[in-house]
N, C-alpha and C positions, 0 to 999 in steps of 0.2 A: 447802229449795230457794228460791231467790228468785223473786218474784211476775213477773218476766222478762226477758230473754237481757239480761246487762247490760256494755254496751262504752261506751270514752269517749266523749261524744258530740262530734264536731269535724268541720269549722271549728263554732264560737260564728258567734251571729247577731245582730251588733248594730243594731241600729235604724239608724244612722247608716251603716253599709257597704251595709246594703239602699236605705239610701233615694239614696246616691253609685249605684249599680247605676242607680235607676230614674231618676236624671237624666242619667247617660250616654246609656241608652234613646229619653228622650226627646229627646236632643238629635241624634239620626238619625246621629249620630258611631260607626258599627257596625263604621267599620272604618277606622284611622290608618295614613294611608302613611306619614308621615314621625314624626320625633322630636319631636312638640306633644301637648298636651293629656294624660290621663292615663298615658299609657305615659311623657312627660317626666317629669312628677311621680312615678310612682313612681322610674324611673331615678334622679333627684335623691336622693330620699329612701333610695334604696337606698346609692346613692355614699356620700350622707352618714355613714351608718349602721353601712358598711365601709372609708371612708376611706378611697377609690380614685377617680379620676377618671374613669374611664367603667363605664359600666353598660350593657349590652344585654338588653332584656328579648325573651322569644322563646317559643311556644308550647307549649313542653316543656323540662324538663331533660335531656331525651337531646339537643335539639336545642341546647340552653347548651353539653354536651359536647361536641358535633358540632362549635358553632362555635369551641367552645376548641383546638380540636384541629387544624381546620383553621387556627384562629391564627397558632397556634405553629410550621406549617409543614409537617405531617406530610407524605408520601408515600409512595408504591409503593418497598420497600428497606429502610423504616425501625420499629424494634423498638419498643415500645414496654412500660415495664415495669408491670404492671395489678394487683391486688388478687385473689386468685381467690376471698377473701369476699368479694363486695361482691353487687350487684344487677349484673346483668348488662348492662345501659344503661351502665354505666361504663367498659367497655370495648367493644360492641356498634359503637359509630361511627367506632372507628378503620379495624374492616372496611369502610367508606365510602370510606376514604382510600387501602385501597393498603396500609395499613401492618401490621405482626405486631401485636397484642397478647400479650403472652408473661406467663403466670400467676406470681406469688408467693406462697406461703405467706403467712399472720399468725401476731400473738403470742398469747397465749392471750385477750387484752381481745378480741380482732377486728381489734387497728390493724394497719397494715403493718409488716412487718418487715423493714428496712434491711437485717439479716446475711444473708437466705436470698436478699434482691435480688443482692446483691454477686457472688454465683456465677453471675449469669446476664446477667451487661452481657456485650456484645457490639459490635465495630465498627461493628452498627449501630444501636446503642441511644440510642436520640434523647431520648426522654422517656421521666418516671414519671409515674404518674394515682398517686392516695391516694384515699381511703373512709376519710369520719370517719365509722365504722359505729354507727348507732344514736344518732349525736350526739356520741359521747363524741372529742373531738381526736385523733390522732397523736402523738407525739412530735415536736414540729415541729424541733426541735432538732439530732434524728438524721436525721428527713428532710431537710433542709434540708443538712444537710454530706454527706450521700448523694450527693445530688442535683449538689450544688458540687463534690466530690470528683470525680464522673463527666462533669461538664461538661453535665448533662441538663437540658433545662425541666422544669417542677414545674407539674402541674395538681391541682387540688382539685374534688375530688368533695364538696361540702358539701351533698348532698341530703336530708343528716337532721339536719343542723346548725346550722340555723339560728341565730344570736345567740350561738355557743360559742364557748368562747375559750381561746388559750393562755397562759399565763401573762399575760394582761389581754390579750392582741391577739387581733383576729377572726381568727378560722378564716376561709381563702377569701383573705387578704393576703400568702401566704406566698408564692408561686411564681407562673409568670407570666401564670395566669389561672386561674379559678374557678368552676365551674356551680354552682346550683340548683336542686332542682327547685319547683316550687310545684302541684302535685297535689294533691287533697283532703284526702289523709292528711298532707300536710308541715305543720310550724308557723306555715310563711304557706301561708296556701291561697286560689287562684287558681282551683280548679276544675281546668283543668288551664292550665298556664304553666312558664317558668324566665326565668332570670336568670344571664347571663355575666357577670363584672366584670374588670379588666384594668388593669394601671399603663402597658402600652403602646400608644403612637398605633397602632405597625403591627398587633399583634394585633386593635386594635379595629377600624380599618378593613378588614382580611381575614375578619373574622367579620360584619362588614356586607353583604361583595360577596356570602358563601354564602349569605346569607338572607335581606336588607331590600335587594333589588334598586330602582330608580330613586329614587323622592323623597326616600328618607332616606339612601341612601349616596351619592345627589347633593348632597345638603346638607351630610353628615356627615363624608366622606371627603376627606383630603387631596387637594384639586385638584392638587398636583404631585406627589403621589406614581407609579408606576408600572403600580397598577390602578386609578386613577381611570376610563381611560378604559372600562372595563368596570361599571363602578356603574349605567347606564342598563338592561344586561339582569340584573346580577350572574352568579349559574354555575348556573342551573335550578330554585335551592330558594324557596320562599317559608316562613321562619319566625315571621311575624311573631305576635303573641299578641292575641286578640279582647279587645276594649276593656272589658266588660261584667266579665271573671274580673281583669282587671286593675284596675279600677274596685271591685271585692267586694276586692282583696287591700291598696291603698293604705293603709286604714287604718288595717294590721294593721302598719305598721313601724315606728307609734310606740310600739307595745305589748310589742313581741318582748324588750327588755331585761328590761319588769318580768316576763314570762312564764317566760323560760330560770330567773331569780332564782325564782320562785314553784315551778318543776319539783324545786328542787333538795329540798325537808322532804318534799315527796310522793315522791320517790324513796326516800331514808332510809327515808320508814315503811312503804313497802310491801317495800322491801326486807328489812324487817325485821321483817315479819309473814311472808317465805316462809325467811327464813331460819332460823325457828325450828324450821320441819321437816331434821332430822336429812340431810345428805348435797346440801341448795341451796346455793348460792353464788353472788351477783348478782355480777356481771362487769364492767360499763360505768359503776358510780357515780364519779360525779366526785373528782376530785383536788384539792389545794391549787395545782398548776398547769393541770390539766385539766379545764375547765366546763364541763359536758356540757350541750348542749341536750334530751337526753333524750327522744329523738324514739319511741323507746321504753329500758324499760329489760330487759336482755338478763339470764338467770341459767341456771344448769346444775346437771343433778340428775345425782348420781352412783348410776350403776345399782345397786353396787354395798352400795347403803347404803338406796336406796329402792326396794325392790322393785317391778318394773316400771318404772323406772325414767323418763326425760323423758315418754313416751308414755301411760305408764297416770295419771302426775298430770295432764298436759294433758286428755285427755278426761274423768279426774273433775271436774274444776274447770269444762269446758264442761259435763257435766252435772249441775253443780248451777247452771247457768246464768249461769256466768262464762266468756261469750265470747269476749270481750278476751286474754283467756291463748291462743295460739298458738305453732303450731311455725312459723319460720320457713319459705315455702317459696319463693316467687321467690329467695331470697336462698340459693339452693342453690352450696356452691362450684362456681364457672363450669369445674372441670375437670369437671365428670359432664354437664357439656350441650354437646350433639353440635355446636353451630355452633364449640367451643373444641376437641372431639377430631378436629375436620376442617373445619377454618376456610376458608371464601371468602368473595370477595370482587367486588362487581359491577366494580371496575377493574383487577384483577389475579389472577395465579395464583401461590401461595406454595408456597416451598421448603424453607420451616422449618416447626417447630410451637407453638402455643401452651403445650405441656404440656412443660419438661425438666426438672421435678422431681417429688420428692413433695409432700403436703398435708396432715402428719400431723396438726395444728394444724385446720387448716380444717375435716378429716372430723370431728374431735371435738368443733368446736364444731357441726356439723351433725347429730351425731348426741344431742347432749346438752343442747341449749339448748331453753328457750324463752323470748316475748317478751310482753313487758305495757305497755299505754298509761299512760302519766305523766301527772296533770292538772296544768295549768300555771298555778292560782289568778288567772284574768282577773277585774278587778271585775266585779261584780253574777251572775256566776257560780259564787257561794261554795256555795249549795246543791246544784248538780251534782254539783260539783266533792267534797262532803262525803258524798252518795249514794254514788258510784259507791268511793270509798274504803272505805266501812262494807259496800256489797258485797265487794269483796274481801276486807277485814278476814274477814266472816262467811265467805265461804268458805275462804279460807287456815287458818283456824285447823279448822272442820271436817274439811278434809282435812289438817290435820295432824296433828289428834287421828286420825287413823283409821291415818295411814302410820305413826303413832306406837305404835299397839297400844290406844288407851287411848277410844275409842270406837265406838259400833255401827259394823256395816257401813253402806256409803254404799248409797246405794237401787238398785235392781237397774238402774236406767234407765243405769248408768254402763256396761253392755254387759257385766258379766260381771267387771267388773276388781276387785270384790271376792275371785273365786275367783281370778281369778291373782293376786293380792298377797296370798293368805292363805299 
């Protein structure tokens, strides 16, 4: 058993991001109306990074969603077609707006699947949202002519994908705007934050008026546009993001390239110390067109092969004190939670449903998966980064010798799951 409970340890704490913290601190700057000072600077840098001209940074990723959405124009009437893998914030805000969020199936990776979309447009299918699940892209190719095909806006859920890319372009470029989140667990970590980006003027100034009310969507916003003159109260939200988790996240975007790059040998090898057990199968590794940011990496144990199948390996591996191995559980498909089997809404009352398929796909990867932290080789982090590797090594291989036949039982502490997989 390992000497203790061992998970990746992130965000890294560099010298240099604590000490941008403690000069924001002290510069009594606790809290930025407008578009200056560290919230510009990251925006900049974030622009620069995804090659898009505006950037909205915002206290949440459900609120980047929120403001994408409200962008794009959503309202009371209109469909929208959602991911029913995903995290449930990806579709959560359209109930905000008035609008359906209507569930899709996925492929067996997790990505969206175009085909089973197709059967469910409807006269009032306005947009799609995607989920680059676990980091790993979409098929942007198929989305993209989906979406074109249908006449739909195309939003990007890139909450685990940080710096991924399709065929060389950022993930988050493809459609007509993009969230983020930056939450402790994401690859830029903010504490908690996100980040909208967008190639249009009017998206970005409609995503201003619902949450950066007067100094900045008076600065920001087209004075001749239509709701300018509403930029002074904006429509009741305030999203703006505390300057301190913004100031800790800055100086994490020059780092995100060599990071995503450094995820990609630590996925290989871990992927292939579990896949030496009989009936695993890692899921999400990247492609020759598909770069996964590898926000975690996803694999599936066949019951069928591994006695006791996803559940009895996950609790072995937490009890030999490899924490980090988890079942997915926020990331339940959104048809088994009750706000999607009877959806409202604080602006409207709906006449459709979010569920008119099945989810053969989704249940199976919900019933079969589980998930592991990627180290993303940062300098001067090379020792962590070699620890927590050589932990899993030790325990992957222990519990594989055991699922294998070919060594002792695991210790009784595992709950018993030696006598059910005997």
């Amino acid at each position: 058993m390992l000497n203790r409970a061992t998970v990746y340890p992130w965000p890294k704490r560099r010298s240099e991001w604590s000490e941008r913290v403690g000069r924001q601190l002290e510069s009594g700057k606790l809290s930025i109306y407008d578009r200056s000072g560290v919230v510009a600077e990251f925006e900049d840098a974030w622009s620069a990074a995804q090659g898009t001209p505006y950037s909205l940074v915002t206290n949440s990723g459900t609120a980047a969603l929120h403001s994408a959405f409200y962008g794009i124009g959503l309202g009371p009437g209109d469909e929208v077609l959602c991911p029913a893998y995903t995290f449930f914030a990806t579709a959560a805000p359209v109930f905000q707006l008035g609008a359906l969020p209507v569930l899709v199936d996925c492929l067996p990776d997790g990505s969206f699947d175009t085909e089973a979309a197709s059967a469910l447009v409807t006269r009032r299918t306005k947009a799609i949202v995607i989920t680059h699940m676990w980091g790993l892209p979409c098929d942007m190719d198929a989305v993209v002519a989906f979406a074109e095909k249908y006449g739909l806006d195309l939003i990007e859920d890139c909450s685990h994908a940080h710096g991924a890319t399709y065929r060389g372009r950022p993930v988050g470029t493809f459609g007509a705007a993009a969230a983020w989140s930056m939450q402790t667990q994401k690859l830029i970590a903010a504490g908690e934050g996100g980040v909208m980006t967008t190639r249009s003027r009017e998206v970005y100034d409609r995503a201003q008026l619902l949450g950066h009310f007067n100094k900045r969507a008076m600065k920001e916003m087209d004075p001749e546009g239509p709701l300018y003159a509403y930029s002074v109260t904006g429509l009741g939200l305030k999203y703006r993001a505390h300057p301190l988790g913004i100031a800790f996240a800055v100086g994490q975007v020059a780092e995100l390239a060599s990071w995503v790059k450094g995820k990609q040998d630590f996925a290989e090898e871990i992927a292939r110390l579990f896949s030496r057990i009989e009936g695993i199968t890692p899921l999400t590794l990247s492609t020759s067109e598909r770069i996964s940011a590898h926000y975690a990496l996803l694999l599936e144990v066949d019951p069928d092969r591994v006695q006791g199948g996803r559940d009895w390996l996950v609790k072995a591996c937490n009890a030999e004190g490899l924490e980090d191995i988890d079942v997915p559980k926020a990331t339940s498909p959104l048809h088994t939670l009750h706000l999607f089997q009877n959806p409202i809404s604080p602006v409207t009352t709906y006449d459709g449903s979010c569920i008119r398929a099945g989810f053969p796909v989704a249940d199976r990867l919900a019933a079969r998966t589980f998930k592991i932290s990627v180290p993303c080789a940062p300098a001067g982090f090379e020792q962590e980064d070699a620890q927590y590797l050589a932990a899993v090594k030790a325990v992957a291989e222990k519990v594989g010798d055991y699922a294998s036949g070919s060594a002792g039982r695991l210790r009784a502490a595992t709950g018993g799951l030696s006598g059910e997989a005997g």
